[in-house]
FIKOLZA-1660 file (N, C-alpha, C; in steps of 0.1 Angstrom, whole numbers, plus 5000, padded with zeros to 4 digits):
% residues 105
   i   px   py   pz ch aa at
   1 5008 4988 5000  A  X  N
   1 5000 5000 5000  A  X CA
   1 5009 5012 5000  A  X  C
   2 5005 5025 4989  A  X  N
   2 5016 5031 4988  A  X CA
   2 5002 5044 4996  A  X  C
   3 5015 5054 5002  A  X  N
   3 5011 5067 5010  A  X CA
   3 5010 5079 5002  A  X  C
   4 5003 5086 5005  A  X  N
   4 5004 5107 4998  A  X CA
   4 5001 5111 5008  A  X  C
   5 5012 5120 5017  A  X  N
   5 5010 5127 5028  A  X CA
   5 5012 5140 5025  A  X  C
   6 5006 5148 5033  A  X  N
   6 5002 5163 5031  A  X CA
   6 4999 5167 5042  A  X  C
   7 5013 5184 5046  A  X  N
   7 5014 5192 5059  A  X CA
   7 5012 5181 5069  A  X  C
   8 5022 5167 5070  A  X  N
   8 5023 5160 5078  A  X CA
   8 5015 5149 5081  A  X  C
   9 5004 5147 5074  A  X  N
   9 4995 5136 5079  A  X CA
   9 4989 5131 5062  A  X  C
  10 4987 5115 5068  A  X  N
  10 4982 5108 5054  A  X CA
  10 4968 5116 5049  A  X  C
  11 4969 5116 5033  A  X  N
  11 4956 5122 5029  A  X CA
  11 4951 5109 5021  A  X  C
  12 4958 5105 5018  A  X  N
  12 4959 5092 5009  A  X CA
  12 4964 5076 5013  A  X  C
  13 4959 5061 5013  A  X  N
  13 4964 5047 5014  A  X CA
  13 4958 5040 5007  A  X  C
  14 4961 5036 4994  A  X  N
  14 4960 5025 4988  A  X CA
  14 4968 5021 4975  A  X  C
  15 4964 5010 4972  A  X  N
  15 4975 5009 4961  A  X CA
  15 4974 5011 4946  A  X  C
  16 4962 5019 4943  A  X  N
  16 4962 5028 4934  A  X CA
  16 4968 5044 4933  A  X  C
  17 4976 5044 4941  A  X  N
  17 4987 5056 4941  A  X CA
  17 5001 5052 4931  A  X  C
  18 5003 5058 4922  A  X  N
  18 5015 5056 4917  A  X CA
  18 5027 5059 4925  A  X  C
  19 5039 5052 4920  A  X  N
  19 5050 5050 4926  A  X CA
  19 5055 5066 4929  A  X  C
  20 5050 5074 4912  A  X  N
  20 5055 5088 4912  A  X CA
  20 5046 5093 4925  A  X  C
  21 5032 5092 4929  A  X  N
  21 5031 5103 4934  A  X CA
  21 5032 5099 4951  A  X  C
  22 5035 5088 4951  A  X  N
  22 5037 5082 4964  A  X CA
  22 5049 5085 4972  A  X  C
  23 5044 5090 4985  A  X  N
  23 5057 5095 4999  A  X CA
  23 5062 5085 5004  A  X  C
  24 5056 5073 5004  A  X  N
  24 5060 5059 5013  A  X CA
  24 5049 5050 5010  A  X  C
  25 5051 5041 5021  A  X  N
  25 5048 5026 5019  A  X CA
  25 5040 5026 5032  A  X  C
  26 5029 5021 5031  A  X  N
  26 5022 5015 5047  A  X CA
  26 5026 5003 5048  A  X  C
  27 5030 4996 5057  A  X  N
  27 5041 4983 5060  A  X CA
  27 5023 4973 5067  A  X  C
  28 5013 4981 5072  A  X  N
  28 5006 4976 5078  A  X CA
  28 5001 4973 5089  A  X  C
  29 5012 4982 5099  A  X  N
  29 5011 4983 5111  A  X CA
  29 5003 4995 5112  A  X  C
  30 4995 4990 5122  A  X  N
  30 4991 5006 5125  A  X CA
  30 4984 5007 5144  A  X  C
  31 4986 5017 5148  A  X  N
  31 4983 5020 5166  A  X CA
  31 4970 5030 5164  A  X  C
  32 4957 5027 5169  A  X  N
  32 4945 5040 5169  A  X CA
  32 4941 5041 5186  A  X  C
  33 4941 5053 5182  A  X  N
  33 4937 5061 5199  A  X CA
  33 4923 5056 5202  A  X  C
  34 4917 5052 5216  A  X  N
  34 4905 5049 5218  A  X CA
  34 4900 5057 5213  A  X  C
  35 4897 5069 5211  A  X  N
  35 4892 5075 5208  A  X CA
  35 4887 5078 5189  A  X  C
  36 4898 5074 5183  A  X  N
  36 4895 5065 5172  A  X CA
  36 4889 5055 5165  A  X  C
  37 4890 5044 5173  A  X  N
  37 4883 5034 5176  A  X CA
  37 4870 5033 5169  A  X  C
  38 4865 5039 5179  A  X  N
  38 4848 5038 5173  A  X CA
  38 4843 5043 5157  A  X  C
  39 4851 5052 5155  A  X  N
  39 4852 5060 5139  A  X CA
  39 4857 5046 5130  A  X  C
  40 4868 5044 5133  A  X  N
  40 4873 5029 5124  A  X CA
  40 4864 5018 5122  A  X  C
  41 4855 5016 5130  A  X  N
  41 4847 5003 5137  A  X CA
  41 4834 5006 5126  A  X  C
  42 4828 5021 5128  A  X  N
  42 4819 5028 5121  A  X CA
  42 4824 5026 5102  A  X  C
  43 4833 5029 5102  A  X  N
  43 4840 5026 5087  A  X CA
  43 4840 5018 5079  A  X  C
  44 4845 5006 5084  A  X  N
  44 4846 4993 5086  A  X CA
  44 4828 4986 5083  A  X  C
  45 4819 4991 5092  A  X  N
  45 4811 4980 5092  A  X CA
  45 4798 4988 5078  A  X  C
  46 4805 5003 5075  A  X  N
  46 4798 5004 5066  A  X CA
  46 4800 5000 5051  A  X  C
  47 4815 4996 5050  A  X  N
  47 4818 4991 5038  A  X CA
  47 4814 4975 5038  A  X  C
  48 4814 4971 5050  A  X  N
  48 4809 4957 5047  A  X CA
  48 4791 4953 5049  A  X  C
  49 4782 4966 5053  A  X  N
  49 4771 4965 5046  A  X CA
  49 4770 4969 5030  A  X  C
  50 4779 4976 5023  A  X  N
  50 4780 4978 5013  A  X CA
  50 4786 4965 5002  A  X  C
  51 4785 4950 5013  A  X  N
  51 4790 4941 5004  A  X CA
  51 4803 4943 5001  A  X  C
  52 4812 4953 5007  A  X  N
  52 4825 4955 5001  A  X CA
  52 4838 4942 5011  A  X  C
  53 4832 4933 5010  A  X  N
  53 4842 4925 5018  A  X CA
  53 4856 4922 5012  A  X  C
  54 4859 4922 5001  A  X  N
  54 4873 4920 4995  A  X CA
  54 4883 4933 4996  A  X  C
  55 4875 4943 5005  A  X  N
  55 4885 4956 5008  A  X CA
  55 4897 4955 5019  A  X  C
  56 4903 4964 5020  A  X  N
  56 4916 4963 5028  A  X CA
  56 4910 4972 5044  A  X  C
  57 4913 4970 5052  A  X  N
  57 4910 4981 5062  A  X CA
  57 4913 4994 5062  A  X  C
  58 4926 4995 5048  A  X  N
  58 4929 5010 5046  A  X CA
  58 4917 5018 5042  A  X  C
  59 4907 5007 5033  A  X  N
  59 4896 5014 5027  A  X CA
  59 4891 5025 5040  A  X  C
  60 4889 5018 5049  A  X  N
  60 4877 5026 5061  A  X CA
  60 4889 5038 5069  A  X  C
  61 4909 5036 5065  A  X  N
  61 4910 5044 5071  A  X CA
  61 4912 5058 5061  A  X  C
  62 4908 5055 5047  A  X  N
  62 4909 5063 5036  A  X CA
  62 4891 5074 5043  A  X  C
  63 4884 5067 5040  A  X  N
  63 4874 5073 5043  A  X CA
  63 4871 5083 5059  A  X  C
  64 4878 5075 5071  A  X  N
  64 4880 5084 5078  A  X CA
  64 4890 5100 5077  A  X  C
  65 4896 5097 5068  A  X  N
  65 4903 5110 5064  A  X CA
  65 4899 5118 5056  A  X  C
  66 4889 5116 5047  A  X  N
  66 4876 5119 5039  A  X CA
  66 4865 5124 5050  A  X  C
  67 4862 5122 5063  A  X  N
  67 4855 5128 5070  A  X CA
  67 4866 5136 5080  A  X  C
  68 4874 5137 5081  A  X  N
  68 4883 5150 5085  A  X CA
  68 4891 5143 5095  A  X  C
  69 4891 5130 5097  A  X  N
  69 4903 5124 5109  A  X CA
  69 4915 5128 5106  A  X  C
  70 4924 5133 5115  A  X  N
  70 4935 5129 5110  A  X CA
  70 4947 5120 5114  A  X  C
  71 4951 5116 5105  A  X  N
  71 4957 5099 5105  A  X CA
  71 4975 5110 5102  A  X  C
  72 4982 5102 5112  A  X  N
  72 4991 5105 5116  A  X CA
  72 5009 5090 5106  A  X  C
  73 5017 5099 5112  A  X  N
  73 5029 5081 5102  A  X CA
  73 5039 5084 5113  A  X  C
  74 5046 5076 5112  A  X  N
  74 5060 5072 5119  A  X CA
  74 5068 5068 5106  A  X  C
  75 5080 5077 5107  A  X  N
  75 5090 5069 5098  A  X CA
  75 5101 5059 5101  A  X  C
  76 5101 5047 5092  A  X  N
  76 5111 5039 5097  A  X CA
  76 5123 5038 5097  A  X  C
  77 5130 5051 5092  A  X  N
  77 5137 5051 5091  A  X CA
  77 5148 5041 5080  A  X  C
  78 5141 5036 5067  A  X  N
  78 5146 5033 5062  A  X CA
  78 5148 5016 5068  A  X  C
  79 5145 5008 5076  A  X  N
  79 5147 4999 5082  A  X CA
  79 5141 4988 5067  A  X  C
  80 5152 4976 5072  A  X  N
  80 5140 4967 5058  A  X CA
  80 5130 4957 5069  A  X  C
  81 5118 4954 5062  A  X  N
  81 5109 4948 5060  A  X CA
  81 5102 4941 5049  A  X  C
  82 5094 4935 5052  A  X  N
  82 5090 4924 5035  A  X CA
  82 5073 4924 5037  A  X  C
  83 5069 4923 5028  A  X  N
  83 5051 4922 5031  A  X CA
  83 5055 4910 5026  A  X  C
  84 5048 4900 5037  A  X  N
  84 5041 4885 5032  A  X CA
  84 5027 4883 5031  A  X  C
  85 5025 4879 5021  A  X  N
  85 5012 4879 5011  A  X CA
  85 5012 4866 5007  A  X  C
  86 5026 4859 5004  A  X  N
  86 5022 4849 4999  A  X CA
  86 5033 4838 5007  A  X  C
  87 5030 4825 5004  A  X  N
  87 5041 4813 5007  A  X CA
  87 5055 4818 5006  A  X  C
  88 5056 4820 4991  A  X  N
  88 5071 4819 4991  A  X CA
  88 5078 4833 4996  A  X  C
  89 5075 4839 4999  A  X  N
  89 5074 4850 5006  A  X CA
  89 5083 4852 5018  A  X  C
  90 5082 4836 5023  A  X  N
  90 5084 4836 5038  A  X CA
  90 5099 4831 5040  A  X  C
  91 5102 4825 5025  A  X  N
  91 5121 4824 5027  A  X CA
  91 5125 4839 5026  A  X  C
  92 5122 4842 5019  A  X  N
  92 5127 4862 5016  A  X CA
  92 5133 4867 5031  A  X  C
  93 5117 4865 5043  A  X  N
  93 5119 4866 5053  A  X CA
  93 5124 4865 5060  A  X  C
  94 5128 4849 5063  A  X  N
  94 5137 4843 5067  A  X CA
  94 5154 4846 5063  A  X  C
  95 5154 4849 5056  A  X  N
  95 5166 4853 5051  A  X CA
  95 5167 4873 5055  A  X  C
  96 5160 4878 5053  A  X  N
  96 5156 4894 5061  A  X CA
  96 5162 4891 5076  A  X  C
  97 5155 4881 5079  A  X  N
  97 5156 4881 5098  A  X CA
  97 5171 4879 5100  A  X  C
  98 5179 4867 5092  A  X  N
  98 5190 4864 5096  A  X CA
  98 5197 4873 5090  A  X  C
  99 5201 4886 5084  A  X  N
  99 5202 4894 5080  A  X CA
  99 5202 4905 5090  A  X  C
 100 5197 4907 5096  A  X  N
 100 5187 4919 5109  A  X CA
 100 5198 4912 5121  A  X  C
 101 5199 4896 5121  A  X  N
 101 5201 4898 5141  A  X CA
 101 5215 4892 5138  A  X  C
 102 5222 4891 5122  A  X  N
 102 5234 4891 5122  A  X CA
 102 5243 4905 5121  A  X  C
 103 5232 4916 5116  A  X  N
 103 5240 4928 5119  A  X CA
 103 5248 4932 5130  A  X  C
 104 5257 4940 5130  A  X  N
 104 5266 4946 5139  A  X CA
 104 5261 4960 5144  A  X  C
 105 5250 4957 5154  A  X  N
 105 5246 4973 5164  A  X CA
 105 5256 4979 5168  A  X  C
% end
């Protein structure tokens, strides 16, 4: 999922952003304030009355930004990580990790 952030905070998450107009990458983690919560939950259960089950949860957090949340990033500072999506995926990772805790801190 690629990012378009603007005066600091996401305006944009999904993966119809081109590479050009894209700030970053959502990795898929994400932390919401209780106070959030219930907005996401609200989001969420309206796309899935709308039948939209094959969506991403970014869908509901696209839309909460569309009603004026604002959705906040951390940068990683360049660190690597791998999206696993699929099987073979998981040697990549395995090889990332041994890579990571054979570094020299």
């Amino acid at each position: 999922m690629r990012v378009t952030i603007k005066n600091n905070s996401i305006v944009k998450v999904n993966k119809l952003i081109s590479d050009e107009c894209a700030h970053g990458n959502f990795i898929g983690m994400a932390k919401f304030k209780k106070s959030s919560i219930t907005s996401l939950f609200m989001e969420i259960s309206k796309l899935v009355s709308k039948q939209n089950n094959n969506l991403y949860y970014t869908s509901a957090i696209e839309s909460m930004i569309k009603n004026g949340e604002k959705i906040n990033f951390i940068e990683t500072d360049n660190l690597d990580w791998i999206d696993m999506d699929e099987k073979h995926e998981i040697e990549k990772a395995k090889q990332l990790y041994k890579k990571i805790i054979e570094a020299d801190f």
